[in-house]
C-alpha positions in Angstrom: 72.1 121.7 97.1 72.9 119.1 94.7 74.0 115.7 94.7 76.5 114.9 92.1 77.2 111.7 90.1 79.7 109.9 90.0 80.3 110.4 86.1 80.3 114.3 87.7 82.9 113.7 90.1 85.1 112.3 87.3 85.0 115.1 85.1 86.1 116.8 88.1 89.4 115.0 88.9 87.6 113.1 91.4 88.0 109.4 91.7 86.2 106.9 94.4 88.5 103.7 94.0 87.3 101.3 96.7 89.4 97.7 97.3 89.6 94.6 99.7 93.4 94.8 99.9 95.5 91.1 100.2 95.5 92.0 103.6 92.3 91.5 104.5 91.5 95.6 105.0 88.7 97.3 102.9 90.0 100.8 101.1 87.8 103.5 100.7 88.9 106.6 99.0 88.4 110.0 97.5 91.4 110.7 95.6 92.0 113.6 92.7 92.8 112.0 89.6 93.8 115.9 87.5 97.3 116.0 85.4 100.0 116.2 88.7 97.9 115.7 91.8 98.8 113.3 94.3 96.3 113.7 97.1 92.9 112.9 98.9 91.4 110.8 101.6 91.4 107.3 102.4 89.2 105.2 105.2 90.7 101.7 106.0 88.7 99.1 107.9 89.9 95.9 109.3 87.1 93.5 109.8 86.9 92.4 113.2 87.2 88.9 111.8 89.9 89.1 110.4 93.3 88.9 112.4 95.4 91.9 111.5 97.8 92.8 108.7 101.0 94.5 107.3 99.7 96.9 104.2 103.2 97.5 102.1 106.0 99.2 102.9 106.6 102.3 101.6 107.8 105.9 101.2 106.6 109.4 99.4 109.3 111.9 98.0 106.9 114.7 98.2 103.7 113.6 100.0 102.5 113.4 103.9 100.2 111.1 105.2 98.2 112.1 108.1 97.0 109.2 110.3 94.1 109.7 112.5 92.6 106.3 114.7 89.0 106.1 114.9 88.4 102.8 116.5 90.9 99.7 117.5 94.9 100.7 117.5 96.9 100.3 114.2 101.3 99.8 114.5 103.2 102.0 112.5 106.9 100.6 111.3 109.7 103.5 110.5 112.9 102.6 108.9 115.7 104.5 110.8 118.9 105.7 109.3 120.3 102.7 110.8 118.4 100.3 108.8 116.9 99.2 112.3 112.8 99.6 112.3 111.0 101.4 114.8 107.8 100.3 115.8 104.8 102.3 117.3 101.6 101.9 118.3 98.6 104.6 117.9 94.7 104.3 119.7 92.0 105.4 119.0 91.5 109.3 118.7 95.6 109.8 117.7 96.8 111.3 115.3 100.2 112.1 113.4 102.1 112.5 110.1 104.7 111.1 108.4 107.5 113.2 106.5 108.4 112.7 102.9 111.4 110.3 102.4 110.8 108.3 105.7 110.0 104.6 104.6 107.3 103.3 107.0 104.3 100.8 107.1 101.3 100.4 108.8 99.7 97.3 110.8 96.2 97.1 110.9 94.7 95.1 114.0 91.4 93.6 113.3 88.4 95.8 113.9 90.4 99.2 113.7 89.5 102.0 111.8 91.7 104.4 110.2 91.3 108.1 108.4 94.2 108.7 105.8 94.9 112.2 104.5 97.7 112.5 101.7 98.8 116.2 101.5 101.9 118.1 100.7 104.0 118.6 98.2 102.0 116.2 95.6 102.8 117.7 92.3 104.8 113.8 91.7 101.5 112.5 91.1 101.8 108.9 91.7 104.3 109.5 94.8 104.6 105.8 96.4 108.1 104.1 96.4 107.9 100.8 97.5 110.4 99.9 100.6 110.9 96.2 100.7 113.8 96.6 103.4 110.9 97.6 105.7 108.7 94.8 105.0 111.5 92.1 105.2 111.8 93.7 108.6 108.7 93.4 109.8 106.3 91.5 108.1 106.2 88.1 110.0 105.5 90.6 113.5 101.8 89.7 115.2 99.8 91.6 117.2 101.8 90.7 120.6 105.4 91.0 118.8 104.6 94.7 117.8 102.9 95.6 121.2 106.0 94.1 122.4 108.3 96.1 121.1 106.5 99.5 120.0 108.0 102.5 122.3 
């Protein structure tokens, strides 16, 4: 076995971006960078310390996203044909997906941990539409407004 570099995993197509989003969360990911690709692997912690937040609304015309919970519970916001939002709420060891074309965000309550894989149909590359409809909707919701109304 061999360890590769980082300047190795960049020839590759593989990128490690890491960020502490406006939220408050910290980013990890493994992403492929190559000409047309779309997908990879995210971890998302929310520092216990830090009361929980809305990352951005959103939708993929090509791309799933794969939620697993490892620790806390995290709300996940789905526009509905409507234009009403739905709201849910996942714990800790659930998991589901999302479908392309379905805008939808995700609440992340402090000190939960999330897996994100982005899969699919990824051949759009950068496949993230913003969907400010959903935010306007949702993000002034706190922890006991979601729990409130998640089904």
């Amino acid at each position: 076995m061999k360890d590769l570099t980082f300047e190795e995993c960049k020839e590759l197509g593989i990128n490690f971006p890491c960020n502490l989003m406006d939220n408050g969360e910290y980013r990890f990911r493994l992403m492929d960078n190559s000409e047309n690709a779309g997908w990879g692997y995210i971890l998302t912690k929310m520092p216990a310390d830090v009361s929980g937040g809305w990352q951005n609304s959103h939708y993929h015309k090509g791309a799933k996203e794969t939620y697993i919970v490892q620790s806390g519970w995290m709300g996940f916001a789905e526009l509905l044909p409507d234009s009403e939002a739905s709201i849910k709420i996942y714990k800790s060891g659930e998991v589901f997906t999302t479908e392309p074309g379905h805008a939808h965000n995700v609440y992340m309550a402090a000190g939960s941990v999330i897996h994100t894989v982005k899969h699919g149909d990824c051949s759009l590359g950068k496949d993230w539409f913003a969907s400010p409809e959903l935010y306007e909707k949702t993000k002034h919701f706190s922890d006991e407004k979601i729990l409130s109304l998640a089904k």
